[in-house]
C-alpha positions in Angstrom: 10.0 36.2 50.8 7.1 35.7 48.9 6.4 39.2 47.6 10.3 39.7 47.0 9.8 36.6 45.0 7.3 37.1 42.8 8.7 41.0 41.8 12.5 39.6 41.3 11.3 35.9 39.4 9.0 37.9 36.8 11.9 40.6 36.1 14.2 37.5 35.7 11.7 35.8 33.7 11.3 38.8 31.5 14.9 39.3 30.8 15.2 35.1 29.8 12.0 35.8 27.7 13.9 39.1 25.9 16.8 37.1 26.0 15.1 33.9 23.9 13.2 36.3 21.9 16.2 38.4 20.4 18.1 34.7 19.9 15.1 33.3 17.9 14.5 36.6 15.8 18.2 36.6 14.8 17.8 32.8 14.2 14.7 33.3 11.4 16.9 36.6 10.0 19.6 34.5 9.3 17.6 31.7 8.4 15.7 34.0 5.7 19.0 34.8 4.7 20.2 31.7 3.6 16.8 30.7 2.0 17.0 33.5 -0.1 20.7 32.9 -1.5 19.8 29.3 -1.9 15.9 28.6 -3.2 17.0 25.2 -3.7 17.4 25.0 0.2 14.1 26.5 0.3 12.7 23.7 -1.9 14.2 21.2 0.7 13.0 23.5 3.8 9.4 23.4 2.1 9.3 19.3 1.9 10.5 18.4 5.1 8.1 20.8 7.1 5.3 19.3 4.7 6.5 15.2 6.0 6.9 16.3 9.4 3.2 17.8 8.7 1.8 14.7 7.2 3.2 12.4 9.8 1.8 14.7 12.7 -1.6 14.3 11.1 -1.2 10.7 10.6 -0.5 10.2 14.6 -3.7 12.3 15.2 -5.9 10.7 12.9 -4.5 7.0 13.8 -3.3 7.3 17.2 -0.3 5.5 16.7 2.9 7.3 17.4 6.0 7.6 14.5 9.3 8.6 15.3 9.7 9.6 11.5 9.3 7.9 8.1 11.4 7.2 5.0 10.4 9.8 2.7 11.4 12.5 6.1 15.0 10.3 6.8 15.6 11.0 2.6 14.9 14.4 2.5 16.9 14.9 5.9 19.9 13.4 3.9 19.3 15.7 1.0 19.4 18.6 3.4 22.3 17.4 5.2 23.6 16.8 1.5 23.2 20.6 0.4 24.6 22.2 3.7 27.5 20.6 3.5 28.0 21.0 -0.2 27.8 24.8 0.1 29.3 24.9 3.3 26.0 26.2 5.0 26.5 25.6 8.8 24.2 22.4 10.3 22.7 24.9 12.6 22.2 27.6 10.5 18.1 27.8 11.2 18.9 27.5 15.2 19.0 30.3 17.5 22.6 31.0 19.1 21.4 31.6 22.8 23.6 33.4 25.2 24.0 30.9 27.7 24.3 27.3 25.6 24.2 25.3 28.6 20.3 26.4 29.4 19.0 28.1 26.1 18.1 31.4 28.0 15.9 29.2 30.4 18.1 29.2 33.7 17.1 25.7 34.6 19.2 23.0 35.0 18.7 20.2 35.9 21.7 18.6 37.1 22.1 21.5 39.8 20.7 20.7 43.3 18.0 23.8 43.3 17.9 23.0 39.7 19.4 26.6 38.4 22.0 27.1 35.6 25.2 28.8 36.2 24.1 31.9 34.5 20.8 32.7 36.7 23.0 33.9 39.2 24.2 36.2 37.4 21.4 37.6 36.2 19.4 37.7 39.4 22.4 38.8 41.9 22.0 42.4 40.5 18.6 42.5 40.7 18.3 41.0 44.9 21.5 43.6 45.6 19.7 46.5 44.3 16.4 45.7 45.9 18.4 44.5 49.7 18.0 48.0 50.2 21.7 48.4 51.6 23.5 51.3 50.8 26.4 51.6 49.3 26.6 47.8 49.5 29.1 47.2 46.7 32.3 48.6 49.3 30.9 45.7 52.0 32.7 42.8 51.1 35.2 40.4 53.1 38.1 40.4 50.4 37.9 44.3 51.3 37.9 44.2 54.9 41.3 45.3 56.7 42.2 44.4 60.0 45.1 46.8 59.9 42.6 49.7 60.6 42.1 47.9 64.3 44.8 48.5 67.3 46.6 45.3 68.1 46.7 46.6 72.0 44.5 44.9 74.2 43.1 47.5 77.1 41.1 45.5 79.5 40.1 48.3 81.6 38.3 49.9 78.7 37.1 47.0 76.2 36.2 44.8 79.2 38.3 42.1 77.3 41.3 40.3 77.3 41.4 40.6 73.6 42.9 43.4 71.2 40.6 44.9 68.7 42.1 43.2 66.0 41.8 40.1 67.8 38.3 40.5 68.4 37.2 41.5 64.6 39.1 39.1 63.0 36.8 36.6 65.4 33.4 38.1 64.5 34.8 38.1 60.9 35.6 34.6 61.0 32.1 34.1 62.9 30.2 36.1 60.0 31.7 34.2 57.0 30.2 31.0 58.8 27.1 32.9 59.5 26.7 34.0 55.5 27.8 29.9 54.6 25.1 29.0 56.7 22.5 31.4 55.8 19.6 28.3 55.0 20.9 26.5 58.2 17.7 25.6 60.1 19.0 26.4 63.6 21.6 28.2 63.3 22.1 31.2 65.3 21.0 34.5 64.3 23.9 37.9 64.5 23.5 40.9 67.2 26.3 43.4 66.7 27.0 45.8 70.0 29.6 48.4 69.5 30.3 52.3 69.9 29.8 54.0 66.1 32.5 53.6 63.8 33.8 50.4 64.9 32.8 48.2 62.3 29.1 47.0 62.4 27.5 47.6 59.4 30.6 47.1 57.7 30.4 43.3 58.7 27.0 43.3 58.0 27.6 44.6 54.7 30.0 41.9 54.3 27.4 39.1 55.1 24.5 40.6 53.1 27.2 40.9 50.0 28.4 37.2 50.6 24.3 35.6 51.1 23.5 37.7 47.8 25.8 35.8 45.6 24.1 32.5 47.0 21.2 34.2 45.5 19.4 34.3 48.7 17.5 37.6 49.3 18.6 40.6 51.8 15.8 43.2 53.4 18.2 46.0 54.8 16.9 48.3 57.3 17.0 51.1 59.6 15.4 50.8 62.8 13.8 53.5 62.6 12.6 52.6 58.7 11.9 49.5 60.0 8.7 50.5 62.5 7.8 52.7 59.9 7.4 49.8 57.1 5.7 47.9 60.1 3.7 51.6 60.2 2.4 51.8 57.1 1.3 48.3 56.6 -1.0 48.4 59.7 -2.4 51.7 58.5 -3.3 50.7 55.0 -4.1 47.1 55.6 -6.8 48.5 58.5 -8.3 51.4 56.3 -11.7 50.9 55.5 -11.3 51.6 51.9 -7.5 51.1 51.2 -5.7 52.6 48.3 -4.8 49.7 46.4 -0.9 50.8 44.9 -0.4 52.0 48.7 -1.8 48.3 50.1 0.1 47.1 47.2 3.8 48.8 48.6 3.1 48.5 52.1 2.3 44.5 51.8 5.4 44.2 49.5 7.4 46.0 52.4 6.2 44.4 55.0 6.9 40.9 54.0 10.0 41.6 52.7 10.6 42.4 56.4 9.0 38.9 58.1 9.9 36.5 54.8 13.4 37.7 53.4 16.1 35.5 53.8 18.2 37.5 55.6 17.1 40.6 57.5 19.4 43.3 58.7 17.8 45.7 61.6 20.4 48.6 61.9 21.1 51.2 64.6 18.2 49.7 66.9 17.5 51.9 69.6 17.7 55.1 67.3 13.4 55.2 66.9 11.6 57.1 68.8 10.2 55.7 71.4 6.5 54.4 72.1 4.1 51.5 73.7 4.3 49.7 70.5 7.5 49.3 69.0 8.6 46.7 71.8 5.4 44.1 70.5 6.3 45.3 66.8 10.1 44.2 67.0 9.0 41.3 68.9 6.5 40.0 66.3 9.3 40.6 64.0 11.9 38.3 65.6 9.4 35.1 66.8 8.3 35.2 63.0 11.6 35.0 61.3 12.4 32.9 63.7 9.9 30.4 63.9 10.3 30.0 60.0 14.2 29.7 60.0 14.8 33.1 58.2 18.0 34.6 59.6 18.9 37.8 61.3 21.4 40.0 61.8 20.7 43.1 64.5 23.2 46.0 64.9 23.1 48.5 67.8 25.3 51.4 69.4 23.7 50.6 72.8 25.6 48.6 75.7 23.6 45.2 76.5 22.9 47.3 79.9 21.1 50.3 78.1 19.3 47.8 76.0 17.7 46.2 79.1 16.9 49.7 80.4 15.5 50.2 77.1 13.4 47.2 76.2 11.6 44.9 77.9 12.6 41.5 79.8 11.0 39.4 76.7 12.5 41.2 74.3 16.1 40.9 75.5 15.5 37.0 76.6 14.3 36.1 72.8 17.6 37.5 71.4 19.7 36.1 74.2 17.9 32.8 73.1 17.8 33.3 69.5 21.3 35.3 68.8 24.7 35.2 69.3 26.0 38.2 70.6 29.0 40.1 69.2 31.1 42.9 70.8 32.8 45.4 69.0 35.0 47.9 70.1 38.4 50.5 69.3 38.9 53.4 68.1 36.0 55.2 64.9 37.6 54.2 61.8 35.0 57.1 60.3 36.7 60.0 62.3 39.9 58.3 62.2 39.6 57.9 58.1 38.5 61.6 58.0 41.2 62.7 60.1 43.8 61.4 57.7 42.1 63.2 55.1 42.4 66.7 56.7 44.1 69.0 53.8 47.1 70.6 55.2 47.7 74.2 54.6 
């Protein structure tokens, strides 16, 4: 996470800066303003910033610390004196910040990761559009349907006693816990096996959506995109006279992919096939796992094919490391398209 976090903390940094910056310029507009109508305020302005002055230098030349002075507590009451009289607001030399709870810093202190209310919303935008899931904003729980799954149970084909409905309503259930318990230390990581079109990247859509507005951050890929992230990094990182923006990109990618806090591997078992992508995924998994960074794995493959597939370790670490989620019923992408056949 720590590349993610240093590209999306200095765009949110930025935007606080801008956002400080345009309150304070409209602050010393208005406060110019007012000066101007009033010189008398001015006059008042002028010798209370020359006593605050004077009693700075006196602390600096003496050492001993003042809270104030007379002469600053009399002119303070003149001031107060004059604002009210002409019905100048108090604060009328303060900048009016958008969010009055932090002054555009998005600290607080009094919540437990010491953010204010408003740095969500400043940085969920930012970690959806870099989560690289597309078309993420239909993916959320308050959209899913069950109504779109068969309540009849076939044993002979699902292999289970349950209906389809019955079994996506549990792994919905299941990933709401997963998404509450996304900085969980041990808790179990999500593998998704299911025909196309029955709901797997849907659900995963709904987690990544759901550990997003925590303002935890979301790497979203392809298998196939995945090895080639792992790809590019080895190439560039091994060239004898890298290209620095290309170092730059693959680095970025690649520990988006180890360090995220959640990572979402989808369609595995769609890449093309070589002697390396079993070690790759496998590198992949015993990192995020040994540092606690949750996964969630999607696949169109029966847990047979997979073992044909990969190798022995490979399919013991996500046995050990994931639970293991089957989906099954009819496509609800040919079945939606099919109701949306024009008759002629």
């Amino acid at each position: 996470m720590e590349m993610m976090n240093k590209r999306t903390d200095k765009i949110v940094a930025e935007i606080y800066r801008q956002r400080r910056s345009r309150s304070e310029d409209i602050a010393i507009e208005r406060k110019e303003k007012y000066l101007s109508l009033y010189p008398e305020l001015r006059q008042i302005e002028d010798k209370l910033s020359a006593e605050n002055a004077r009693i700075a230098l006196s602390i600096i030349s003496d050492g001993v610390a003042r809270e104030g002075s007379p002469e600053r507590d009399n002119i303070n009451r003149e001031r107060s004196e004059f604002l009210s009289r002409n019905r100048i607001p108090a604060d009328y030399d303060s900048p009016v910040y958008t969010c009055v709870k932090c002054s555009d810093t998005g600290f607080d202190i009094s919540d437990p990761e010491g953010r204010c209310s408003c740095y969500y919303d400043v940085i969920v935008p930012i970690l959806f559009e870099y989560s690289g899931f597309p078309g993420i904003s239909k993916y959320t729980f308050d959209s899913f349907n069950p109504e779109l799954f068969s309540d009849n149970a076939n044993e002979e084909l699902n292999r289970s006693k349950n209906s389809p409905r019955k079994q996506i309503l549990g792994i919905r259930d299941a990933a709401m816990r997963f998404a509450d318990n996304i900085d969980a230390e041990h808790y179990p990581n999500m593998f998704f096996i299911g025909s196309p079109g029955t709901g797997k990247t849907f659900m995963a859509g709904c987690v990544v959506d759901k550990v997003v507005r925590k303002g935890r951050s979301v790497c979203y890929l392809s298998a196939p995109r995945m090895f080639d992230v792992i790809s590019e990094y080895r190439t560039a990182s091994a060239a004898f006279s890298p290209d620095k923006e290309r170092l730059e990109r693959a680095s970025e990618a690649y520990s988006n992919l180890l360090n995220s806090d959640l990572l979402v591997i989808d369609d595995l078992g769609t890449e093309t096939f070589n002697s390396n992508r079993q070690p790759e995924l496998l590198a992949v998994v015993n990192h995020r796992t040994g540092c606690a960074r949750k996964m969630i794995i999607t696949t169109n493959l029966e847990m047979t094919d997979l073992m044909n597939f990969y190798d022995e370790r490979l399919i013991s670490r996500i046995y050990g490391a994931f639970s293991v989620y089957k989906f099954f019923g009819d496509d609800l992408r040919l079945r939606t398209r099919y109701n949306q056949i024009t008759e002629i």
